[in-house]
Each structure stands twice: as C-alpha cells, then as structure tokens.
DSSP file (Angstrom, degrees, kcal/mol; ACC not computed):
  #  RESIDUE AA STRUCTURE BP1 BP2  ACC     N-H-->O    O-->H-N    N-H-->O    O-->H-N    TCO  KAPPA ALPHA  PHI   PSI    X-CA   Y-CA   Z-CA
    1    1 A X              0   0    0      0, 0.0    22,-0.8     0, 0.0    20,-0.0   0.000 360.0 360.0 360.0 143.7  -10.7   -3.1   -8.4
    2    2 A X  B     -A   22   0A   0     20,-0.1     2,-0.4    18,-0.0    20,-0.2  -0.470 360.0-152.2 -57.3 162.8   -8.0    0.4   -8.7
    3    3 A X        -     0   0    0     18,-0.8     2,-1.1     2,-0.1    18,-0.4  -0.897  20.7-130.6-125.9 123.0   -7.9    2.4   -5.5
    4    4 A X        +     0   0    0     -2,-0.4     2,-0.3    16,-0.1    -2,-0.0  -0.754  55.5 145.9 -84.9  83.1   -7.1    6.0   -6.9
    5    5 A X        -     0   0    0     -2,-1.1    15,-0.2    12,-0.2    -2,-0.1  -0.991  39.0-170.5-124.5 140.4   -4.4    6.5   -4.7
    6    6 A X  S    S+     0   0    0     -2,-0.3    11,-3.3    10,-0.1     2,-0.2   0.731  70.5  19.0 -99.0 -13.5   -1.0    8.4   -5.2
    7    7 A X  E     -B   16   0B   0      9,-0.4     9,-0.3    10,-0.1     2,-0.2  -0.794  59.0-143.9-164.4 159.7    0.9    7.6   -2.2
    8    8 A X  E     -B   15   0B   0      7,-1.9     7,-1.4    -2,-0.2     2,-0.3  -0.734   4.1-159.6-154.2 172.9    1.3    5.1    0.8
    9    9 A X  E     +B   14   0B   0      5,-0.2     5,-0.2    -2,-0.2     2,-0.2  -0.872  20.6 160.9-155.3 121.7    2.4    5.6    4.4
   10   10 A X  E >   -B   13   0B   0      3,-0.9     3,-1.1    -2,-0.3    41,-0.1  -0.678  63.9 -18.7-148.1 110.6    3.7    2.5    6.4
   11   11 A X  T 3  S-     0   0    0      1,-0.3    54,-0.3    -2,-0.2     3,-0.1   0.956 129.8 -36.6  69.3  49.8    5.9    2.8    9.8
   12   12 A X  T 3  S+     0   0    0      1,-0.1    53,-2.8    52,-0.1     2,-0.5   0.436 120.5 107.4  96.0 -52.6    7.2    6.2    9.8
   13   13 A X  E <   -BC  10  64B   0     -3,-1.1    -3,-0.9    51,-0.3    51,-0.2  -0.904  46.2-161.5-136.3 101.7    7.7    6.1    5.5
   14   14 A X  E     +BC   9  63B   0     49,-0.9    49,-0.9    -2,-0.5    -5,-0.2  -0.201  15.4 177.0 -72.2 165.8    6.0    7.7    2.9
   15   15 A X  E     -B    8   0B   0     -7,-1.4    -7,-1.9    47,-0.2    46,-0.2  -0.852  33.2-114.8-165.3 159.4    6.1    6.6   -0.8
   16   16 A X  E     -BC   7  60B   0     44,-1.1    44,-0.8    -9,-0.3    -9,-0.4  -0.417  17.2-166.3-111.1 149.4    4.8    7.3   -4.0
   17   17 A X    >   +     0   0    0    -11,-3.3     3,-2.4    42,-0.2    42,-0.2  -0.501  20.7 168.8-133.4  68.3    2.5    4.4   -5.7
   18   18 A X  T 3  S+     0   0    0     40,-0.4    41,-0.1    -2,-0.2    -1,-0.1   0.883  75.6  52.3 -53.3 -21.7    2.4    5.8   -9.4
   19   19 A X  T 3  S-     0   0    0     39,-1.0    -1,-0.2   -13,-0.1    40,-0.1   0.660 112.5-131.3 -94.1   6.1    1.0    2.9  -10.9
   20   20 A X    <   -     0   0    0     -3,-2.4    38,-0.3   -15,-0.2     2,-0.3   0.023  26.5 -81.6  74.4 173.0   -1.8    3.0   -8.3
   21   21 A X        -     0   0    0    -18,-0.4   -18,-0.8    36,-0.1    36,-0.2  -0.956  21.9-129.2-130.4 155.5   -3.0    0.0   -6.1
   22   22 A X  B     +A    2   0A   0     -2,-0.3    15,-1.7    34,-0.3     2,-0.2  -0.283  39.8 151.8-100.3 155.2   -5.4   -3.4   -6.4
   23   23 A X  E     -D   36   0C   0    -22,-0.8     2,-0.2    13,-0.2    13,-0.2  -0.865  34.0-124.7 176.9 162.3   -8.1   -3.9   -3.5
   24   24 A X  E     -D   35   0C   0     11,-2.9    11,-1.9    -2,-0.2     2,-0.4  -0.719  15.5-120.3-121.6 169.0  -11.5   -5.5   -3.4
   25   25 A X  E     -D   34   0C   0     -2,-0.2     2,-0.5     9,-0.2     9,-0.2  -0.901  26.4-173.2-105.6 141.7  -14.9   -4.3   -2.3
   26   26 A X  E     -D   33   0C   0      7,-1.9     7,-1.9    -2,-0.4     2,-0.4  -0.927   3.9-165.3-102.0 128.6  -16.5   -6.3    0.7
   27   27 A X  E     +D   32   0C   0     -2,-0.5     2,-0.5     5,-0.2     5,-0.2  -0.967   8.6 179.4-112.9 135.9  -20.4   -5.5    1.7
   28   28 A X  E >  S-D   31   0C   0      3,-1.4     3,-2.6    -2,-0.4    -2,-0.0  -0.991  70.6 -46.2-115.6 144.1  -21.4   -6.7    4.9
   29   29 A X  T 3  S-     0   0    0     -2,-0.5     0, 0.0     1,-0.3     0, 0.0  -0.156 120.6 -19.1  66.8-138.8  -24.9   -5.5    5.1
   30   30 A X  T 3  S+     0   0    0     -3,-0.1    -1,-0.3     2,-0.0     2,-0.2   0.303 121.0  86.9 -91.1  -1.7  -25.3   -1.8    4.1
   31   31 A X  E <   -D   28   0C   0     -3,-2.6    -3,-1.4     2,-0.0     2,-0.4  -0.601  58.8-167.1 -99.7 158.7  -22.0   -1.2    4.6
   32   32 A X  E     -D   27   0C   0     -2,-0.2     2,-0.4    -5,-0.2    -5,-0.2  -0.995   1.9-173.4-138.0 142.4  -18.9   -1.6    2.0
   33   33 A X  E     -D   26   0C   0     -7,-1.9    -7,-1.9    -2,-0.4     2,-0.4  -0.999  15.8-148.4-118.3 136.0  -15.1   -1.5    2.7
   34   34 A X  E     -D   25   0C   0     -2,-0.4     2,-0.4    -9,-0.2    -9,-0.2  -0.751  22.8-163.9 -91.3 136.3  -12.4   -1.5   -0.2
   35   35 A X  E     -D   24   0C   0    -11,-1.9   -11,-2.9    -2,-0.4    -2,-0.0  -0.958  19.1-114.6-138.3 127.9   -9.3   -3.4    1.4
   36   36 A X  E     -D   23   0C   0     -2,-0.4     2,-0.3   -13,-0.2   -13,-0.2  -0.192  21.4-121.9 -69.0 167.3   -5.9   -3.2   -0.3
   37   37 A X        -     0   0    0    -15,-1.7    19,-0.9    19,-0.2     2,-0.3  -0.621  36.0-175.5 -65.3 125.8   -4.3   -6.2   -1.8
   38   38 A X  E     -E   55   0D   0     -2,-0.3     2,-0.3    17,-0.2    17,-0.2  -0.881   8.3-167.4-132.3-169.6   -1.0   -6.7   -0.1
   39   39 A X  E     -E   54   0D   0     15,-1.0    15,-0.8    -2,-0.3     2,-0.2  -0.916  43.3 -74.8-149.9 152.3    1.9   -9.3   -0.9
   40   40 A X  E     -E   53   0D   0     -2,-0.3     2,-0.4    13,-0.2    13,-0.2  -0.546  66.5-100.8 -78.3 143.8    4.9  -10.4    1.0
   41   41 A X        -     0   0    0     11,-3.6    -1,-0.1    -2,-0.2     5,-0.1  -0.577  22.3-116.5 -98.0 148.9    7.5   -7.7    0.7
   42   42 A X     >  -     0   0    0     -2,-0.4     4,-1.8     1,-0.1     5,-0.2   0.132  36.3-103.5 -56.3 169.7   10.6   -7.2   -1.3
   43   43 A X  H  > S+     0   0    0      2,-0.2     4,-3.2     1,-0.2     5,-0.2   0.937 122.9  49.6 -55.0 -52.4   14.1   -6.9    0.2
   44   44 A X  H  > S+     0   0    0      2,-0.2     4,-3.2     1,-0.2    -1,-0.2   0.900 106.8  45.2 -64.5 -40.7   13.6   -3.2   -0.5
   45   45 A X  H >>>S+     0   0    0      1,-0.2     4,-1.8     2,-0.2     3,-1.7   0.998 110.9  57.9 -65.2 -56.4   10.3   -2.3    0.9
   46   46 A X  H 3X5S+     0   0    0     -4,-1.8     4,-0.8     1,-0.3     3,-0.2   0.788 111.0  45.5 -48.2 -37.3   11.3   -4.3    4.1
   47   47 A X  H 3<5S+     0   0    0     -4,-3.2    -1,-0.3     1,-0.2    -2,-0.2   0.853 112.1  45.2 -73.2 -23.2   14.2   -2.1    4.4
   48   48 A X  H <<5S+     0   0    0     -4,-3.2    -2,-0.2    -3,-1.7    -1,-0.2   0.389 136.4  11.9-100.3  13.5   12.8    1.0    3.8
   49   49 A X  H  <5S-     0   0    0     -4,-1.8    -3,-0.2    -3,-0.2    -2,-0.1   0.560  88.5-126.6-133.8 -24.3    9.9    0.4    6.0
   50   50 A X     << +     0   0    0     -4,-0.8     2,-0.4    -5,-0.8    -4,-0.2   0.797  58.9 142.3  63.5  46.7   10.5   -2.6    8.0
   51   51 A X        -     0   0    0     -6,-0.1    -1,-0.2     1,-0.1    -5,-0.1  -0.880  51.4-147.3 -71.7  68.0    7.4   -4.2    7.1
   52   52 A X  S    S+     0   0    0     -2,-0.4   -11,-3.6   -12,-0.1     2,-0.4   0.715  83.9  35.2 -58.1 -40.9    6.8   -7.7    6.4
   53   53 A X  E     -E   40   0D   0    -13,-0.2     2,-0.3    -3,-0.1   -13,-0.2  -0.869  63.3-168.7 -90.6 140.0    4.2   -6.9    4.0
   54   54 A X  E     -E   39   0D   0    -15,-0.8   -15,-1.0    -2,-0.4     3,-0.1  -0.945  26.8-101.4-129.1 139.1    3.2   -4.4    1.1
   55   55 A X  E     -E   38   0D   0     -2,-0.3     2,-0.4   -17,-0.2   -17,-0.2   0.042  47.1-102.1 -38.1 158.8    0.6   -3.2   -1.2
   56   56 A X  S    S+     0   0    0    -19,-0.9   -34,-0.3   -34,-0.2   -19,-0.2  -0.816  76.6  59.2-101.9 176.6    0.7   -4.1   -4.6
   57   57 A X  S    S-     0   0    0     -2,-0.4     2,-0.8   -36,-0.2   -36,-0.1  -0.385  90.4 -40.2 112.0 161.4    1.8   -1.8   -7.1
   58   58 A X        -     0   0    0    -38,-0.3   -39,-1.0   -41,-0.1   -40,-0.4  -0.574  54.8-157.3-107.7 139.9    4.9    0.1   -8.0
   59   59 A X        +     0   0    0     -2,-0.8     2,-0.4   -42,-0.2   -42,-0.2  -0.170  24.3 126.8 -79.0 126.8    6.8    1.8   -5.2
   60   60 A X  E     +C   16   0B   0    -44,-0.8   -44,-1.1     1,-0.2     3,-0.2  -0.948  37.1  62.3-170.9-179.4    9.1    4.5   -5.2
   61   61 A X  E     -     0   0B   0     -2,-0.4     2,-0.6   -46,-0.2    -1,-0.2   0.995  68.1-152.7  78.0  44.4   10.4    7.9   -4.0
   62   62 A X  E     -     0   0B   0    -47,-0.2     2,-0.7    -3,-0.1   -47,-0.2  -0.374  17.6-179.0 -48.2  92.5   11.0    6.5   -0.3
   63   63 A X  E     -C   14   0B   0    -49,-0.9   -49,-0.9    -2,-0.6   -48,-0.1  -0.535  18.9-142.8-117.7  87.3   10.7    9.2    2.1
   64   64 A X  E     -C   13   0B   0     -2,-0.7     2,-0.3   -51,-0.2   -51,-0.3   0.149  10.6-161.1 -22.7 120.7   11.1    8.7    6.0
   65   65 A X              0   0    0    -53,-2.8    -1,-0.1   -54,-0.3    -2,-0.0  -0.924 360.0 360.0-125.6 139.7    8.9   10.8    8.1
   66   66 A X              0   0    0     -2,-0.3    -1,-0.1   -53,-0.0   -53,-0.1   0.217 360.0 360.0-129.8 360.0   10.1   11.3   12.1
C-alpha cells in the first residue's frame, strides 16, 4: 500500500520522500499497523544518515537536524 507521507526522519536527518513510500497493513486481532517497506541502503543514504537501511522511495533534500 502508499503511506501518504512527505518526509522521513532517521538519526539526527530529515528528508523529503516526494515520491511517497510502500508499507503493508498487518491486523493482529482488532488492531492494524502499516509498517514501511525498507531496503538496504545506498552509498548516499548511509552517508547522510548512517543507517544501514532505508525506506523505499525517492530521497532528497537531506537536512541534518542537531
């Protein structure tokens, strides 16, 4: 499923997700959780977040929050 989401947070490092991100719905019970999709991460995200992993979708506008 989309996640309507604009924007990501990981370690410290905001970013923009224009192209939005994939994630699936679980129900246990009465309850449901949506959980993103992630992937192993590119050279880039790992640098600008120091992350081994990332949503998918595409990334950009890296902005460092201290």
């Amino acid at each position: 499923m989309d996640i309507a989401v604009d924007s990501g947070y990981e370690k410290k490092t905001r970013f923009d997700l224009p192209a939005g991100t994939k994630g699936i719905k679980v129900r246990k019970g009465q309850a449901e959780k949506v959980y993103m999709i992630n992937r192993e991460a590119d050279e880039n995200y790992k640098k600008q977040t120091g992350h081994n992993r990332e949503p998918l979708g595409e990334k950009k506008n890296y902005k460092k929050i201290i």
